[in-house]
DOTOR-62060 format. One line per field, with one value per residue (C-alpha): x, y, z; residue in three letters; residue number from 0. Coordinates in pm, 1 decimal, padded with zeros to 6 digits. Example, Ala and Ser with C-alpha at 12.3 -4.5 7.8 and 13.67 -1.06 7.14 Angstrom:
<rs>
x	[01230.0|01367.0]
y	[-00450.0|-00106.0]
z	[00780.0|00714.0]
residuo	[ALA|SER]
num	[0|1]
</rs>
This chain:
<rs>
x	[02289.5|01997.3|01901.8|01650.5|01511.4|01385.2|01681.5|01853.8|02212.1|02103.5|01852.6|02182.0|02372.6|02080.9|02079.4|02486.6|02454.3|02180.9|02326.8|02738.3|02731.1|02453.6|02527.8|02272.9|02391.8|02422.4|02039.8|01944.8|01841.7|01853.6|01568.5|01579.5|01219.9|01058.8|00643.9|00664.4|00299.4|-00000.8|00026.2|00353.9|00692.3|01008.8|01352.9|01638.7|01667.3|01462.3|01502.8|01254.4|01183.7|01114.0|00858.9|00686.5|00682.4|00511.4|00137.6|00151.7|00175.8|-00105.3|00140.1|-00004.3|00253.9|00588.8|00810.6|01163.6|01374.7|01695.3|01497.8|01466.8|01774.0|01903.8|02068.6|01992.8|01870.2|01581.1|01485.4|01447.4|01232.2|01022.1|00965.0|00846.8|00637.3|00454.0|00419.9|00258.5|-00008.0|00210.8|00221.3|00587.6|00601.4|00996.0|01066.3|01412.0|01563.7|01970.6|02086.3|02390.7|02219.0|01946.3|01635.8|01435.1|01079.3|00927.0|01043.6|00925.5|00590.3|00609.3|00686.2|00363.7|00133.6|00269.1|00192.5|-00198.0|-00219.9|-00084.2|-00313.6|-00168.5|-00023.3|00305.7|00654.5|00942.4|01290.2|01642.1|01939.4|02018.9|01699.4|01866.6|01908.4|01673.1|01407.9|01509.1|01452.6|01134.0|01006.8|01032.7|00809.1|00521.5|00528.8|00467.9|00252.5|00082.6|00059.8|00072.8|00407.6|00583.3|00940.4|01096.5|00912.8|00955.8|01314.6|01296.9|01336.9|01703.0|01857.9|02108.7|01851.6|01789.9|02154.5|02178.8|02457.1|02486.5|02842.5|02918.7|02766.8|02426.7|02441.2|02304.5|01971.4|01971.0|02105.3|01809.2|01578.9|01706.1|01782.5|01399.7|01335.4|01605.3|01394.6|01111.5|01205.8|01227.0|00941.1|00590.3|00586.7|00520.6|00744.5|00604.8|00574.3|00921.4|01058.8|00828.3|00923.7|01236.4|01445.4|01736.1|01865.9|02210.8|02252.7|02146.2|02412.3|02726.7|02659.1|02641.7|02964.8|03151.0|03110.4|03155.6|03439.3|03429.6|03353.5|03592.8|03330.4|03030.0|03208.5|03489.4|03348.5|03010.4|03017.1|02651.1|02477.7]
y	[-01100.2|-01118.7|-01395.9|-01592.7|-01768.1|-02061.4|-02170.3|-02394.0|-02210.7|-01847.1|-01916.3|-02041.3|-01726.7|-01483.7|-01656.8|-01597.4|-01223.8|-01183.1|-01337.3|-01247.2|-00973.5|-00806.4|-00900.8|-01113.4|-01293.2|-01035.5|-00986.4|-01337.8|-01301.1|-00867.1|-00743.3|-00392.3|-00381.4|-00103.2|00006.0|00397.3|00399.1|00385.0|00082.9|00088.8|-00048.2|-00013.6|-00275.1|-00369.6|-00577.4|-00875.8|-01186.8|-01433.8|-01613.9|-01226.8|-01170.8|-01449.5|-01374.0|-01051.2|-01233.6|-01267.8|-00938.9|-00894.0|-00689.2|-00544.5|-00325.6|-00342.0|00000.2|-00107.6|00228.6|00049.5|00079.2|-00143.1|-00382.2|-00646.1|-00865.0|-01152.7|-00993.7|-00785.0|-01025.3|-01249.4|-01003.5|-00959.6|-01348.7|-01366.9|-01022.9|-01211.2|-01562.8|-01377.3|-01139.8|-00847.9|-00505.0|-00406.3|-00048.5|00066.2|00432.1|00466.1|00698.0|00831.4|00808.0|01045.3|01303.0|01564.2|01511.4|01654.0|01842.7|01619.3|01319.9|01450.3|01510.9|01178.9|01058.3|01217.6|01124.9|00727.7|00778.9|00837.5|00640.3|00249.8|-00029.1|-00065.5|-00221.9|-00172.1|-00223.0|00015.8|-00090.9|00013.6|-00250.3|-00155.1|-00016.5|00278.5|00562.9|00575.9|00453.3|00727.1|00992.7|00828.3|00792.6|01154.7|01237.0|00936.7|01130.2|01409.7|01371.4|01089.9|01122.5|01507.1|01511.5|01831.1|01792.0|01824.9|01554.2|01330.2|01348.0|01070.2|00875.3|00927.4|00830.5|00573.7|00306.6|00253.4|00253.1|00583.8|00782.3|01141.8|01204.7|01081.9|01147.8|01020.7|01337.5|01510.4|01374.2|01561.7|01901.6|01918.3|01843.2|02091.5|02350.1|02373.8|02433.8|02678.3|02890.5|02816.4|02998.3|03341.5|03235.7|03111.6|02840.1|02493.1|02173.6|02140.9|02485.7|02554.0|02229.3|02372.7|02751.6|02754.1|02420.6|02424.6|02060.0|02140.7|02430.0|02222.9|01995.1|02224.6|02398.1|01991.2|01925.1|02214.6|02179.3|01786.8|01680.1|01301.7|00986.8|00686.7|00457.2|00525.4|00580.7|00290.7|00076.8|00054.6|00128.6|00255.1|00264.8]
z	[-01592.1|-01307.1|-01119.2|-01192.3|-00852.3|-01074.3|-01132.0|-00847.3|-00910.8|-00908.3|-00621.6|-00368.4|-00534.2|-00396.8|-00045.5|-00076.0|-00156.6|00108.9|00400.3|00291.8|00074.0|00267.8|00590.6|00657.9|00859.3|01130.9|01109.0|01209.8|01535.3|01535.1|01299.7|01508.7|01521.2|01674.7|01667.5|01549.8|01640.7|01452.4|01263.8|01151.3|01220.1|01161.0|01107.9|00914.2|00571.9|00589.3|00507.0|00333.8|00699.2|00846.1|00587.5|00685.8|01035.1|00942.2|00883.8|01224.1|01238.9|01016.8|00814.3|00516.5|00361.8|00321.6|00236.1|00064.8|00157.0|-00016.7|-00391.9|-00627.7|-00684.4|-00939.7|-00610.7|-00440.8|-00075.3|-00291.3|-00526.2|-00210.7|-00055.5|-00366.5|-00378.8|-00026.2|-00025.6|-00342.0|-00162.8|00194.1|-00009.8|00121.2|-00102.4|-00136.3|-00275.3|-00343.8|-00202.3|-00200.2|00029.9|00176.0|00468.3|00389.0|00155.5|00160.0|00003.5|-00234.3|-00182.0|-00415.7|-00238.9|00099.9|-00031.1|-00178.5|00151.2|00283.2|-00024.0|00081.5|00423.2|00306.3|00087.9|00197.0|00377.6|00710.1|00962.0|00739.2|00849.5|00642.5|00654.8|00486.5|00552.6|00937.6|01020.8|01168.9|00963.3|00642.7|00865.3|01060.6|00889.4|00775.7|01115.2|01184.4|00837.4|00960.1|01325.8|01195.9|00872.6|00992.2|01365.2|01437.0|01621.7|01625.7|01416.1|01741.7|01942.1|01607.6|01631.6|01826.7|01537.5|01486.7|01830.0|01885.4|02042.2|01655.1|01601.8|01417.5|01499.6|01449.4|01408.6|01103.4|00773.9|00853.0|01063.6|00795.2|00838.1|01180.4|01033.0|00829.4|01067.4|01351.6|01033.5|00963.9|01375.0|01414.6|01128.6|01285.2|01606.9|01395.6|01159.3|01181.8|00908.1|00907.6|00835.7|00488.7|00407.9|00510.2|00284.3|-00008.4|-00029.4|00209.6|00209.8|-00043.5|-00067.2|-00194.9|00045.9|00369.8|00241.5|00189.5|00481.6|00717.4|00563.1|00586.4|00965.0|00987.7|01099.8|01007.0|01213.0|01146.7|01322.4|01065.3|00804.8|00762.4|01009.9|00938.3|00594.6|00585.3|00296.4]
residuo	[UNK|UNK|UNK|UNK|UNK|UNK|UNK|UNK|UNK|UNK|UNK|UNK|UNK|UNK|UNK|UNK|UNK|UNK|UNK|UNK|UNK|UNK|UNK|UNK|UNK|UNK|UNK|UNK|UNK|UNK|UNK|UNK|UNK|UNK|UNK|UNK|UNK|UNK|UNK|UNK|UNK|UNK|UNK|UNK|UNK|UNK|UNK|UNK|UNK|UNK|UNK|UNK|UNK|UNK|UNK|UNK|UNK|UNK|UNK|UNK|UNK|UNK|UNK|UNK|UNK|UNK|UNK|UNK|UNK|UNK|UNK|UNK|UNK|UNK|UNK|UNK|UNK|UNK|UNK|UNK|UNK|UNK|UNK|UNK|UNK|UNK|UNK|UNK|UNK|UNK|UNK|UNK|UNK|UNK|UNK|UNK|UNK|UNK|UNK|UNK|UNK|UNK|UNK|UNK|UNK|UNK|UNK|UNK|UNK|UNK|UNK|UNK|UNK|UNK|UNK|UNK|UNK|UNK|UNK|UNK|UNK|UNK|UNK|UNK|UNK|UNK|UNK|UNK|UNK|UNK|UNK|UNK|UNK|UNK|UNK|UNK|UNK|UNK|UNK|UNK|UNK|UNK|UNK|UNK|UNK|UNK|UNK|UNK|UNK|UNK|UNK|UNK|UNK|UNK|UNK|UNK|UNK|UNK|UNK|UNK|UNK|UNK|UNK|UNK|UNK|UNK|UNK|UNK|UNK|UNK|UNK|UNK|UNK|UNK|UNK|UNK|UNK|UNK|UNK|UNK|UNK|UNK|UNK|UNK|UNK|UNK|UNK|UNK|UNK|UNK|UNK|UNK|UNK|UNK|UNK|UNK|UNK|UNK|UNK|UNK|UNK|UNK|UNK|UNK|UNK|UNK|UNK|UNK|UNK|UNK|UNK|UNK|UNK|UNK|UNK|UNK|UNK|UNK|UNK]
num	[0|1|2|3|4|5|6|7|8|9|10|11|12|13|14|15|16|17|18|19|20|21|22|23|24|25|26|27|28|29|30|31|32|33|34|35|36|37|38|39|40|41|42|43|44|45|46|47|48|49|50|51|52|53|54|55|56|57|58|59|60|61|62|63|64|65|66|67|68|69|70|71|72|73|74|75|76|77|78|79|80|81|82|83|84|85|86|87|88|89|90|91|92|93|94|95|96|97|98|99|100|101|102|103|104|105|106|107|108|109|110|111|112|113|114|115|116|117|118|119|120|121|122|123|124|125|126|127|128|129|130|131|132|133|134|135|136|137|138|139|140|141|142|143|144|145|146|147|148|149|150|151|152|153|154|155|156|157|158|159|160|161|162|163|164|165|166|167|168|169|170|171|172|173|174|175|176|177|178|179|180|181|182|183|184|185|186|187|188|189|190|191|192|193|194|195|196|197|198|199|200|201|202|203|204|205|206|207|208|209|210|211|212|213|214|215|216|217|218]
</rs>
């Protein structure tokens, strides 16, 4: 059954999931903000007090990379997006998958088409964002795929070695063609990219990273 925030009960059960069962409480005084440049920012899940911090901001838009959700830590978010007159638009993304075409155009077509400053931000704010960053850099801001790598380095908390690695192989799969080829990024994900072929061919050299992947327990 979902919550319903008008009611006293479900309202202290949302605040339980959000700050136990998501960790919350980790978050309180780490939102692992960073300015990507050009309006937007990126951090981890936020919390109904974050959100309101963000009209100082001047925050207009607010990109959910975690999807829509029936638990408390979203329906939290929703509240407070609602309350502040900020536009929450759900684009879920992985963190340990490849993605389709569709969804990186859809990433681009976003990037056009939102009121900004905006803020995007998964639950750690370090490897959906990630890979997000690097598609903003270079749809939005012209960066070369290489220079927007930058996006997916440890100073975000994204680590490489374990299966959020994947995000990386793609990347650096589309420049390694690119040495032999003259093709663009979105070309190259349109006519080239195979989704399920980038990913057989990341895991059948990964070796597996205790620390990500037991530790963590990344989304």
């Amino acid at each position: 059954m979902a919550l319903d925030l008008n009611n006293k009960a479900d309202r202290k059960q949302a605040y339980r999931d959000l700050t136990w069962g998501d960790h919350g409480f980790l978050r309180r005084r780490f939102a692992n903000h960073h300015d990507i440049g050009g309006g937007m920012y990126r951090e981890n899940q936020p919390s109904p007090k974050r959100v309101a911090e963000w009209t100082k901001m001047g925050i207009k838009t607010n990109i959910n990379l975690r999807g829509e959700s029936p638990k408390g830590f979203y329906l939290l978010e929703k509240e407070a997006c609602e309350k502040h007159g900020i536009t929450m638009i759900d684009f879920r993304v992985y963190s340990r998958d490849t993605h389709t075409p569709e969804k990186i155009r859809g990433a681009k077509e976003l990037f056009e088409s939102i009121e900004y400053p905006a803020v995007m931000h998964c639950k750690s704010g370090a490897d959906r964002t990630g890979i997000m960053g690097v598609l903003y850099r270079h749809f939005h801001m012209g960066d070369t795929i290489e220079k927007a790598m930058e996006q997916l380095k440890f100073k975000y908390l994204h680590v490489k070695q374990g299966k959020t690695g994947m995000l990386d192989f793609f990347f650096k799969d589309y420049l390694k063609y690119s040495k032999t080829h003259d093709i663009e990024f979105i070309e190259w994900v349109e006519t080239v990219y195979d989704p399920a072929d980038v990913k057989a061919r990341f895991m059948e050299q990964w070796s597996g990273n205790p620390v990500t992947e037991l530790l963590l327990r990344r989304e």
